[in-house]
C-alpha positions in Angstrom: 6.1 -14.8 34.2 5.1 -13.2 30.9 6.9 -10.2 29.5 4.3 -7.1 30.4 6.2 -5.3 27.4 3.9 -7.2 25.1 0.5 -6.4 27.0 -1.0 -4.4 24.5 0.8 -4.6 21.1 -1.8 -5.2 18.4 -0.7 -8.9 16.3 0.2 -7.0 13.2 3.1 -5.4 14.9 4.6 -9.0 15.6 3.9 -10.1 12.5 2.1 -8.6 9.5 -0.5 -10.7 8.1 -1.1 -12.2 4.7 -3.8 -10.8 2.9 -5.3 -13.2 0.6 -8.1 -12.3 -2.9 -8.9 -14.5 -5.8 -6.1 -13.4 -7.5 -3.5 -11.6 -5.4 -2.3 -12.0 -2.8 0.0 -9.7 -0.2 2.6 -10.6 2.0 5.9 -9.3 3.7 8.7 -8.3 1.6 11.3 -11.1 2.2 15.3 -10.9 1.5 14.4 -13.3 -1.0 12.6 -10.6 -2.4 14.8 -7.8 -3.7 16.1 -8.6 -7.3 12.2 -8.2 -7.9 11.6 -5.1 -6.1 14.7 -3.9 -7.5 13.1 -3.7 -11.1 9.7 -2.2 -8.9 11.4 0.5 -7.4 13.7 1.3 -10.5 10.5 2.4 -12.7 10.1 6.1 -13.8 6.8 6.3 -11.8 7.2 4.5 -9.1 6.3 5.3 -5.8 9.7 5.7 -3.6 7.9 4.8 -0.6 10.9 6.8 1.3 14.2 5.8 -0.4 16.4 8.7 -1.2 19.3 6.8 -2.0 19.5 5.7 -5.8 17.7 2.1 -6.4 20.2 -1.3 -5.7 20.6 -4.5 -4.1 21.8 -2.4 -0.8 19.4 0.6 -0.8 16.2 -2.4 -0.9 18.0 -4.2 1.9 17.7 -1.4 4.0 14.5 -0.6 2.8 13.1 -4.1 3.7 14.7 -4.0 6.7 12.9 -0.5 7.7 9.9 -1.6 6.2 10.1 -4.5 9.0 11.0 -1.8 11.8 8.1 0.7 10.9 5.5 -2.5 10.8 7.4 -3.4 14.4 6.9 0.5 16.0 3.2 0.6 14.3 3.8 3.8 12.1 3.0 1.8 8.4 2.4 -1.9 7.0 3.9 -2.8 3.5 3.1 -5.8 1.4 4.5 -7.2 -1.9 1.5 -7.7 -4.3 1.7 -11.2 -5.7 -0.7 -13.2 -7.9 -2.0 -15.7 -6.1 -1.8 -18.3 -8.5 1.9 -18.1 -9.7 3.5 -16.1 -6.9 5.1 -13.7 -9.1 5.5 -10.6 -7.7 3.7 -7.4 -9.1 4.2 -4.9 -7.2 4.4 -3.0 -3.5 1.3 -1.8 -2.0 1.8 0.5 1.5 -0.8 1.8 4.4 1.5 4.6 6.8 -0.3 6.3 9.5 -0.4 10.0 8.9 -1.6 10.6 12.9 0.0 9.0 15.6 -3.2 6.9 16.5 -3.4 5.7 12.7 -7.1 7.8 12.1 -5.7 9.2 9.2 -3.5 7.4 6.9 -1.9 7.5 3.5 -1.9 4.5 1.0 0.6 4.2 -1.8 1.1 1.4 -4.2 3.6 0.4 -7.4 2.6 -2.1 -9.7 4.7 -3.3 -12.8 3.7 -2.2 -16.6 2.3 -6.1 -17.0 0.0 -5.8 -14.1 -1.7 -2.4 -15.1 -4.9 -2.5 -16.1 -5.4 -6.1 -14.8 -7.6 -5.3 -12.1 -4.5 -6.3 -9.7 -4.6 -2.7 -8.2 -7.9 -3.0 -7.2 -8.3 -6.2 -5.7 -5.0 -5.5 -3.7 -6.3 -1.8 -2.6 -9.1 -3.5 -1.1 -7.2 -5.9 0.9 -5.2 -3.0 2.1 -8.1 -0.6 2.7 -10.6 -3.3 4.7 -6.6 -4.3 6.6 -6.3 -0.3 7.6 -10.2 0.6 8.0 -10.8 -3.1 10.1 -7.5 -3.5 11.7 -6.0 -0.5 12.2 -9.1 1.9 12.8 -8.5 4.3 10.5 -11.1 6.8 9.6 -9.8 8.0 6.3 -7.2 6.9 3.6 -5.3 9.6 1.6 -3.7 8.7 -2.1 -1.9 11.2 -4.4 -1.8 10.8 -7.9 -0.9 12.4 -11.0 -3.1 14.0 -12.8 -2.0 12.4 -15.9 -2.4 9.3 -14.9 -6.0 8.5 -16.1 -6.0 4.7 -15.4 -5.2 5.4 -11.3 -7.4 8.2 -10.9 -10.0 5.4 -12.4 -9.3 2.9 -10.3 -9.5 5.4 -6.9 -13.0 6.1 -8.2 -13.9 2.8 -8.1 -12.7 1.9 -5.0 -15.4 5.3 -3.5 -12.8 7.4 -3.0 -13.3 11.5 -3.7 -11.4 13.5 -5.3 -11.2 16.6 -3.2 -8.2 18.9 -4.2 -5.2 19.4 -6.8 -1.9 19.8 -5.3 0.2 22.3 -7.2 4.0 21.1 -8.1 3.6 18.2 -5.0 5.3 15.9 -7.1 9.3 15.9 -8.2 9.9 13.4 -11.0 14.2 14.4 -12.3 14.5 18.1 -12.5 10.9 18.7 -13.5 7.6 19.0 -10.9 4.2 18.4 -11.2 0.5 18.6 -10.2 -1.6 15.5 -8.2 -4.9 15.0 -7.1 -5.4 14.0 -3.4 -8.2 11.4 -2.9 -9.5 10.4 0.0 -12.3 7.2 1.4 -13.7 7.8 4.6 -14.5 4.6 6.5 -18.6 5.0 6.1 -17.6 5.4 2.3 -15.1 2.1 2.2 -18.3 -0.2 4.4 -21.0 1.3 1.6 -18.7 0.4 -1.5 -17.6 -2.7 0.1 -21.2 -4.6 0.0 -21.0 -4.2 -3.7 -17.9 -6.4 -3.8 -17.4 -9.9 -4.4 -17.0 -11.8 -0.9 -14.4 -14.1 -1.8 -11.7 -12.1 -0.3 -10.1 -13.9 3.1 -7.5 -13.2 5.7 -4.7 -15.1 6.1 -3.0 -15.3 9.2 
């Protein structure tokens, strides 16, 4: 008889898919994985993607290990950007429903000093966007960024986002805050934008 408590829960919850471009490629962070994200997460702009505790072989344990729970109760997906071609990690890219029905959600992503300005942000944002806009449903994607950082507010307006507001102090980096704008791609916006796009990005499964 099969287990009725599975009736129901999208694939993605069971097991996160592989999202596969020309050049990158995202997967699930693996144990394997945390000398590498260890050197992600320790950067001075990094995204913290929740971790309080200071950055070390324990506290990205844990953190792979939640990421794995939150996939498993549907509230966010997380990938490890990788190029395609040599498998080296470059960074950690995050979709986390801000509703409970995942309409709204936030997308955050870290990439390492080599793979700035590489077009690897890009190409991943739009595996994660067509995962959370296809997949998932949602109706609109949220991203903060600092207003200082020229080359991320760039690539956001490539992608169609809109800038729509600056959040005052929203920020914390040491004992100092500041400002970010809060960008935001509506689904029509994403399907528009996306027939511009090269079509050589697959799904893995």
């Amino acid at each position: 008889m099969a287990d009725s408590t599975v009736i129901g829960v999208p694939a993605w919850r069971t097991a996160l898919p592989m999202l596969s471009g020309p050049t990158v490629t995202l997967r699930e962070p693996v144990a394997g994985d945390i000398p590498f994200l260890v050197s992600v997460l320790s950067l001075g702009d990094a995204t913290r993607f929740g971790l309080d505790d200071p950055i070390s072989e324990l506290s990205v344990q844990e953190f792979i290990e939640r990421t794995a729970r939150d996939r498993g109760n549907g509230v966010a997906a997380i990938w490890v950007v990788t190029r395609t071609a040599t498998k080296e990690i470059a960074g950690l890219i995050q979709v986390r429903q801000l509703d409970p029905m995942f309409e709204a959600a936030e997308w955050e992503c870290t990439l390492l000093p080599s793979a700035r300005g590489t077009g690897i942000f890009v190409e991943a944002a739009r595996l994660a966007g067509s995962f959370a806009f296809g997949t998932l449903n949602s109706h609109r994607l949220e991203a903060r960024v600092l207003l200082q950082s020229g080359r991320g507010n760039g690539a956001l307006r490539k992608l169609g986002a809109v800038c729509e507001t600056e959040l005052r102090l929203s920020f914390a980096k040491g004992p100092c805050r500041h400002n970010q704008y809060l960008w935001s791609i509506l689904e029509q916006d994403w399907r528009r934008v996306k027939l511009t796009w090269d079509r050589g990005t697959t799904l893995v499964h």
